[in-house]
C-alpha positions as CSV (number, residue, x, y, z in Angstrom):
1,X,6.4,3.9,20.5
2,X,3.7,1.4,20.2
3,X,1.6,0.4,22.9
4,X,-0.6,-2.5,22.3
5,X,-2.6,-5.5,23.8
6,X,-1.9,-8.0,21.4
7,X,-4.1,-11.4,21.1
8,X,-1.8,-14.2,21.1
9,X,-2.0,-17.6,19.6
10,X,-2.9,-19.0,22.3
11,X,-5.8,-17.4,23.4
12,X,-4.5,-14.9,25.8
13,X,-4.2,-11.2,25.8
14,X,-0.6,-9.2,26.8
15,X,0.2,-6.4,26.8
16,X,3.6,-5.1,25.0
17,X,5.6,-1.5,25.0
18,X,7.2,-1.5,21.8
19,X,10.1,1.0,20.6
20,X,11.7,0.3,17.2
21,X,13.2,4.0,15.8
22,X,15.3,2.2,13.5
23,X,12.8,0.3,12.0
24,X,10.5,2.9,11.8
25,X,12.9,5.1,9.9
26,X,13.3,2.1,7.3
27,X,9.8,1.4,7.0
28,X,9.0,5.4,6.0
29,X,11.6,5.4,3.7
30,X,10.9,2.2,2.0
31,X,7.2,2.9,1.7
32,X,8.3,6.4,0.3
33,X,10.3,4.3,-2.6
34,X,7.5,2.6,-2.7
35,X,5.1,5.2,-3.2
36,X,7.2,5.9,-6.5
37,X,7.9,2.8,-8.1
38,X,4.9,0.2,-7.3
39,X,1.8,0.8,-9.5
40,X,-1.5,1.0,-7.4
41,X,-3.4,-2.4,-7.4
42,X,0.5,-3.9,-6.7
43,X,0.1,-1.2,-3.4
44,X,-2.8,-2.2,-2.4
45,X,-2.9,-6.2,-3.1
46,X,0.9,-6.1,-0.7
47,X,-0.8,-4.2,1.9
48,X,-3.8,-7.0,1.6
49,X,-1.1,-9.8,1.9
50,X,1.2,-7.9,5.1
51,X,-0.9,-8.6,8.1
52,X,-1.4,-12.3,6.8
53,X,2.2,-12.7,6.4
54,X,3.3,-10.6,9.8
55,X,0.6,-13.2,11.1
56,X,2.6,-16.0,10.1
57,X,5.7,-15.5,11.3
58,X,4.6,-14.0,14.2
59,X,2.9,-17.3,15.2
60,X,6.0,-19.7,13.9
61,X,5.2,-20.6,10.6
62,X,8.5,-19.2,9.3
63,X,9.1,-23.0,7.1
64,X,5.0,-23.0,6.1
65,X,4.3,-23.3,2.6
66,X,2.2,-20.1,2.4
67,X,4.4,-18.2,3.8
68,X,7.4,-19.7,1.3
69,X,4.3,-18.8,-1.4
70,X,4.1,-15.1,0.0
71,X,7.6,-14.2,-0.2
72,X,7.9,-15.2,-3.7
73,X,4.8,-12.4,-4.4
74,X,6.4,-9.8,-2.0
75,X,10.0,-10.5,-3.6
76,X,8.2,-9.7,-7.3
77,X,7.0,-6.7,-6.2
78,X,10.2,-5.8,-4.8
79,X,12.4,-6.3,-8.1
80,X,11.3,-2.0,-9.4
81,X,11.8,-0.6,-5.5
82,X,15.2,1.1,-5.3
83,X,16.6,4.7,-5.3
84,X,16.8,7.3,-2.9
85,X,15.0,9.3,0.1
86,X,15.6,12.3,2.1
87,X,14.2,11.9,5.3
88,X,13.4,14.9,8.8
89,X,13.3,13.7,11.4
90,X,12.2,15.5,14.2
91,X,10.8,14.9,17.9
92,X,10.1,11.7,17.6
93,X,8.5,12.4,13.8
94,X,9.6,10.8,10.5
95,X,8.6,13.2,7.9
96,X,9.6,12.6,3.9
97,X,11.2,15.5,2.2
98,X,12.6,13.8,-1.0
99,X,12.4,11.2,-3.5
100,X,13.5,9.6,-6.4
101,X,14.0,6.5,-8.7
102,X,15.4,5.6,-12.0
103,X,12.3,3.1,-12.0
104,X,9.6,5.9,-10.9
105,X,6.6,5.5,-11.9
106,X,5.9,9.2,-11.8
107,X,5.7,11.4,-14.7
108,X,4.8,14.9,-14.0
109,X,3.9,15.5,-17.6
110,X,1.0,13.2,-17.1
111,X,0.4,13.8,-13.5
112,X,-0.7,18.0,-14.3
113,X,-3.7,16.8,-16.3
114,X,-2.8,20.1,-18.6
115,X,0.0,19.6,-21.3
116,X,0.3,15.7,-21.1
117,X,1.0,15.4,-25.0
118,X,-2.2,13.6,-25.5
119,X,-1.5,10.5,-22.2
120,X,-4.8,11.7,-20.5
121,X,-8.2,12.7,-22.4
122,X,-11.0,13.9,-20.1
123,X,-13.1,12.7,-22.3
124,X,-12.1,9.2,-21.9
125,X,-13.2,9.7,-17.5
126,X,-16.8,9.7,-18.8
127,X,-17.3,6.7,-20.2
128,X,-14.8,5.3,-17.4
129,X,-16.8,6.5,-14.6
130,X,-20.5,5.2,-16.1
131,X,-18.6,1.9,-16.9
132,X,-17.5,1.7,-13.7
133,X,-21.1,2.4,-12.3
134,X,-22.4,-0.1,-14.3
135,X,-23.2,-2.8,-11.2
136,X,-24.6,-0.2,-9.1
137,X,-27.1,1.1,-12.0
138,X,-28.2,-2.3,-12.4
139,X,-28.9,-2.9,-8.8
140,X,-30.6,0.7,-8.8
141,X,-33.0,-0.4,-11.4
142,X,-33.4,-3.6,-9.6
143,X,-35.1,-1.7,-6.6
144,X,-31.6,-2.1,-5.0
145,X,-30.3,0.7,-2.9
146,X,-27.0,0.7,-1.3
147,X,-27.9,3.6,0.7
148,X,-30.5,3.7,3.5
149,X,-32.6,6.1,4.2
C-alpha cells in the first residue's frame, strides 16, 4: 500500500491511497531477472531514466518524442531479461527465493574471488582503485578537500 501526496502538474497537491498487489508481485520478480541478466551501469542508467519516463506518461505525454526516444532505450535493455523466479509471499511481503536465466550474467566461478581460473587478479584492484582516485588526488594536492572539517 502506498500512501502518498503527490504534486500534480498543475500545481496542486492530492493525496492518493494506492494498492497495486499484482503489480507489485511483477515488479519484484522482474527486477529479480533483472538483477541477473542486466550488467550494472545498464541498472543504474534505467533506474536514472524511470522517474523521467513514469513522469511522462503520468503527465500525458504518452505520443511525446522523448518518451518514443526512451522506450527504444528501455526496450534494448530489455532484449537479455527473461527466465524464471520463485517468489514468498507472505503478509503482505514479497520476498525472492529463486532465480535463474539462460542469459545470467552471474558466474559463480568468478563471483568467489578464490578459484576463478585466472578472470579476477587482486593485483589488478590496485592499480584500479589509485586510477580511480586519480581526480580526487589531484584536487587533494590542489589544497582541495572534499571533506570538511
Amino acid at each position: 500500500r502506498a500512501d502518498i501526496v503527490e504534486n500534480r502538474y498543475v500545481g496542486m497537491k492530492a493525496r492518493g491511497c494506492y494498492e497495486t498487489p499484482g503489480g507489485t508481485i511483477m515488479l519484484k520478480a522482474h527486477r529479480a531477472i533483472e538483477s541477473l541478466t542486466l550488467d550494472r551501469e545498464v541498472t543504474h542508467l534505467k533506474d536514472e531514466l524511470m522517474p523521467r519516463y513514469a513522469s511522462l506518461i503520468y503527465n500525458g505525454y504518452w505520443w511525446s518524442p522523448e518518451r518514443k526516444m526512451l522506450q527504444v532505450a528501455i526496450d534494448d535493455s530489455q532484449t537479455v531479461v527473461n527466465g524464471k523466479v520463485r517468489l514468498k509471499l507472505y503478509k503482505g511481503n514479497v520476498m525472492v527465493v529463486g532465480r535463474r536465466s539462460a542469459d545470467s550474467l552471474f558466474d559463480e566461478s568468478i563471483a568467489t574471488f578464490e578459484d576463478d581460473a585466472g578472470a579476477y587478479n587482486q593485483a589488478d584492484a590496485e592499480g584500479f582503485i589509485k586510477l580511480n582516485a586519480l581526480r580526487m588526488r589531484i584536487a587533494a594536492n590542489k589544497g582541495r578537500s572534499p571533506l570538511e572539517d
